[in-house]
C-alpha positions as CSV (number, residue, x, y, z in Angstrom):
1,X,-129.0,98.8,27.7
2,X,-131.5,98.5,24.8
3,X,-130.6,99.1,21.4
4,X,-132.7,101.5,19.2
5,X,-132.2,102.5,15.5
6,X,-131.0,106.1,14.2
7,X,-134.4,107.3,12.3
8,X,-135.7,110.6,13.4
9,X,-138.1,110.8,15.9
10,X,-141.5,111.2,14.3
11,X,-142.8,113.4,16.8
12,X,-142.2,115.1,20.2
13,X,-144.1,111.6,21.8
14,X,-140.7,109.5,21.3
15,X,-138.2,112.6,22.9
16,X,-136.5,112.8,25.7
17,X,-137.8,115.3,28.3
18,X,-136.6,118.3,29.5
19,X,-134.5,117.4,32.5
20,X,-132.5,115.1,30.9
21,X,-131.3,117.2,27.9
22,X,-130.4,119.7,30.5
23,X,-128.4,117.6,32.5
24,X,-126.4,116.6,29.7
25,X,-126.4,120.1,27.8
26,X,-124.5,120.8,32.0
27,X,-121.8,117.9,31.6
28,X,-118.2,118.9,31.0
29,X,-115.2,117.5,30.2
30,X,-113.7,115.4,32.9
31,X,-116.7,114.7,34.5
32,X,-118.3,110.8,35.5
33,X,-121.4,109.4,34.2
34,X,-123.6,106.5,34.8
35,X,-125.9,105.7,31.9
36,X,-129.1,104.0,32.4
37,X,-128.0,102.9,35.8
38,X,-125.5,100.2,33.8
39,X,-122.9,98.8,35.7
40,X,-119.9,100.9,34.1
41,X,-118.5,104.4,35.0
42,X,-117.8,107.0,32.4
43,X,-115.3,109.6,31.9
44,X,-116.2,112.5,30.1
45,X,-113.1,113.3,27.9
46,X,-114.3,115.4,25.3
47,X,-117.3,117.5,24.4
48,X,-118.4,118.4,21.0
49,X,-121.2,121.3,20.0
50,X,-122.2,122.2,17.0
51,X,-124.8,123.8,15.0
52,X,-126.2,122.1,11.7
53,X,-127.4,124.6,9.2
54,X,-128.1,122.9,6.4
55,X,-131.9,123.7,5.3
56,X,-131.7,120.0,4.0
57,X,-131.3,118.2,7.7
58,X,-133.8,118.1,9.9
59,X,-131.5,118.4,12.9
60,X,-130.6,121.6,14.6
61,X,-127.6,120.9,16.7
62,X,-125.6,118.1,18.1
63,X,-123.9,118.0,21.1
64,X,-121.9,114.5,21.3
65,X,-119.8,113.5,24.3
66,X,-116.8,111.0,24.3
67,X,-117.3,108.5,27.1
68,X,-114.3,106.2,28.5
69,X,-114.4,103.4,30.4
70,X,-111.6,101.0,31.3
71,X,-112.8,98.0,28.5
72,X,-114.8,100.4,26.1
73,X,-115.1,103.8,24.3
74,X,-118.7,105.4,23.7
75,X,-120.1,108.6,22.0
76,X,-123.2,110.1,23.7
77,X,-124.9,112.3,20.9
78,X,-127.7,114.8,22.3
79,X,-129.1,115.6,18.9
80,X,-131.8,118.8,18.3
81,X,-135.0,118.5,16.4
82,X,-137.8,121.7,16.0
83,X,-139.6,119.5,18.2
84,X,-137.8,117.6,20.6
85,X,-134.0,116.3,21.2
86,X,-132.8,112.7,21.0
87,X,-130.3,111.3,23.3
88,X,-128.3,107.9,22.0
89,X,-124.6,106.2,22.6
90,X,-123.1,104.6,20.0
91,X,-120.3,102.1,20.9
92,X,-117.4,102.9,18.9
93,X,-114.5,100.9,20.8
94,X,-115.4,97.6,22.9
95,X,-114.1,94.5,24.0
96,X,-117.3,92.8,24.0
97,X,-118.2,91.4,20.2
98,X,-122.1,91.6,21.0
99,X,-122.5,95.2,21.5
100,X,-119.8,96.5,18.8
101,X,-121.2,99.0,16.2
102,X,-124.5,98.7,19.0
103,X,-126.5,102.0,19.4
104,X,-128.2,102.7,22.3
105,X,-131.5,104.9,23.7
106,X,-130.5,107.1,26.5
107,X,-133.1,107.5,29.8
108,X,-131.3,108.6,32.2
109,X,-127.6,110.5,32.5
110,X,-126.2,110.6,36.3
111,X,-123.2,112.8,36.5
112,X,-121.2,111.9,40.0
113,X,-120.3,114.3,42.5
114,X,-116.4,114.8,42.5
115,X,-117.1,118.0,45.4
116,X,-116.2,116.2,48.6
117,X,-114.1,118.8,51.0
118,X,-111.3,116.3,51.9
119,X,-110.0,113.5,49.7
120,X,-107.1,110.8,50.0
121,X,-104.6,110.6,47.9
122,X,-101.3,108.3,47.9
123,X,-98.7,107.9,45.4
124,X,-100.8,108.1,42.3
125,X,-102.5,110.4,40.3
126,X,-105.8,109.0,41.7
127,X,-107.8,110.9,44.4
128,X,-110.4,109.1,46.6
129,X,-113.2,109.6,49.0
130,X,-112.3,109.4,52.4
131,X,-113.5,106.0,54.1
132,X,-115.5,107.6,56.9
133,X,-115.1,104.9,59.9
134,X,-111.2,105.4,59.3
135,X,-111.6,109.3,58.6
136,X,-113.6,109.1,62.5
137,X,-110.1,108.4,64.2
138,X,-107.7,110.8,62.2
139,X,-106.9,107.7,59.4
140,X,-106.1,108.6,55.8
141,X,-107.9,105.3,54.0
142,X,-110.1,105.6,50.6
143,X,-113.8,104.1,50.7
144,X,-113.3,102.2,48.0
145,X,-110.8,99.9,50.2
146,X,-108.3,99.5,47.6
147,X,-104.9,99.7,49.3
148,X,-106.1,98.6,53.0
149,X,-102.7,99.0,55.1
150,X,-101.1,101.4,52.6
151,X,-99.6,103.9,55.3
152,X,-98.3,106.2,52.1
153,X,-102.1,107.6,52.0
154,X,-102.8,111.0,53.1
155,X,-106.0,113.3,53.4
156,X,-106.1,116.2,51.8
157,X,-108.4,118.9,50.2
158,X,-110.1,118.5,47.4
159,X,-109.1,122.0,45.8
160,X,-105.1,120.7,45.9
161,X,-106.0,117.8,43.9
162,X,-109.1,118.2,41.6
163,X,-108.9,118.5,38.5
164,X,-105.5,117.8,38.1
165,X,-106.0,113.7,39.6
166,X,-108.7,111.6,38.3
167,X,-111.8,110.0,40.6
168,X,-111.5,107.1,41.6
169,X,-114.7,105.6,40.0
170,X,-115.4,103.0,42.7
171,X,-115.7,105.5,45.3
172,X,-117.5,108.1,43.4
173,X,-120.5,105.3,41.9
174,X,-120.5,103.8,45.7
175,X,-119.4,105.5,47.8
176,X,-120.9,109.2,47.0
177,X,-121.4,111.4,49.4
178,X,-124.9,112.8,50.0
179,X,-125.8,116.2,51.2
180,X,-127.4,116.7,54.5
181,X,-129.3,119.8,54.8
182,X,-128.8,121.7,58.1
183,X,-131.3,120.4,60.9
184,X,-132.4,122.9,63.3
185,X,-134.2,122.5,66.4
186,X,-137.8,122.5,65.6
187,X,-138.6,124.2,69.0
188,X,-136.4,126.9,69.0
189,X,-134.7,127.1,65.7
190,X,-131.0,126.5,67.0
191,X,-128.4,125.3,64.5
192,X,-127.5,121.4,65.5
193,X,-125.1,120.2,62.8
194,X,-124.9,120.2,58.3
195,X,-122.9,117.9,56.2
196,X,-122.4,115.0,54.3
197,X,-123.6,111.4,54.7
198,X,-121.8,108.8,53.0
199,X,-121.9,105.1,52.1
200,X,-125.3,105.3,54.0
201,X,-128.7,103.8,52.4
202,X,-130.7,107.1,52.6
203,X,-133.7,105.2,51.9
204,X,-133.9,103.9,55.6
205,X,-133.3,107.3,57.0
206,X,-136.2,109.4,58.0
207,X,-135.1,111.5,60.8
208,X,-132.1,112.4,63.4
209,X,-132.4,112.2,66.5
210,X,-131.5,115.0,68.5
211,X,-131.4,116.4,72.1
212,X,-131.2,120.5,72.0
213,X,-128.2,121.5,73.6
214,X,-129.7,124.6,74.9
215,X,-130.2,125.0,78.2
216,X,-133.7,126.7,78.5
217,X,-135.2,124.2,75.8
218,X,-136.0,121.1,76.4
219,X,-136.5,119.2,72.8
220,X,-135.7,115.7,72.9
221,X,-137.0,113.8,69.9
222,X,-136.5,113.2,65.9
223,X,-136.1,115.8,63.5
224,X,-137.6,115.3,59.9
225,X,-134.0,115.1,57.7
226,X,-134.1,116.4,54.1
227,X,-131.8,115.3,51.9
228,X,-130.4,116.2,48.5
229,X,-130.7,112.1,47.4
């Protein structure tokens, strides 16, 4: 991260667009962030929106977040001009003596998909995503592979756990699952399969190959995927 200074923008040039302000006017308490693609997860624990109406302040509203990592407490402030919004986090608890009292520029927010149908869970109040090669064979293992040889984990669904556990943060940054869109036969429009990929570099996947299982069509080739990246 870069660090910036508090002045008001001077015009719409230096504001953040559109997209971002909305993806963090959409984050909610409990949530996990990355910020700037930094190395460290945040947990959303409190969200703050106010007005401003004094006629003296150029500002218009402020939305600030409270960010939590293991080592460090940040405040993400979303901040309203007439014009154009500013987006900054301002280190207010740190171990590290280089960026205390440190404000920061915001680019980019990336809020972590907690929505996974079936989790593991063991004797904690931590939920995690299942690790897919040991979820192939009926094993309950997270994909994070903290705990290899536990036998007190367990899958379950995500609806008996969320939001009363907490993510675990490796396997939501890493291990996120990405949606697959269904894939149809191109040839006669039959349904072949939907779902989720996961701990899969999406950028070396073009297409699925696929043999229609119906008997009167005879496609046999690869099928363009689409992915929600």
């Amino acid at each position: 991260m870069s660090t910036t200074d508090t002045a008001v923008p001077d015009d719409p040039d230096g504001a953040v667009d559109g997209e971002l302000v909305q993806t963090i006017e959409a984050v909610d308490e409990g949530d996990f962030l990355v910020i700037n693609g930094d190395s460290r997860t945040w947990e959303v624990t409190d969200v703050v929106d106010r007005p401003i109406e004094d006629p003296a302040d150029d500002r218009q509203s402020k939305l600030v977040l409270r960010l939590v990592s293991r080592y460090a407490t940040f405040g993400l402030e979303l901040v309203e001009y007439p014009d154009c919004h500013e987006a900054t986090v301002h280190v207010l608890e740190t171990n590290d003596c280089f960026e205390a009292d440190q404000t920061y520029a915001v680019d980019d927010v990336q809020v972590l998909d907690q929505q996974v149908p079936w989790v593991v869970v063991g004797n904690g109040s931590t939920y995690h995503f299942p690790d897919p090669h040991a979820a192939a064979y009926g094993e309950a293992a997270p994909a994070c592979g903290v705990g290899d040889g536990d036998d007190s984990f367990r899958i379950t669904r995500i609806n008996t756990v969320y939001p009363a556990y907490s993510g675990c943060r490796d396997c939501l940054r890493h291990a996120k699952p990405v949606e697959l869109q269904p894939v149809h036969c191109p040839k006669c429009e039959k349904a072949i399969c939907h779902g989720l990929f996961q701990e899969v570099e999406f950028a070396a996947v073009d297409g699925l190959s696929i043999t229609c299982p119906r008997d009167w069509c005879d496609f046999d080739g690869v099928v363009e995927l689409t992915v929600e990246r």
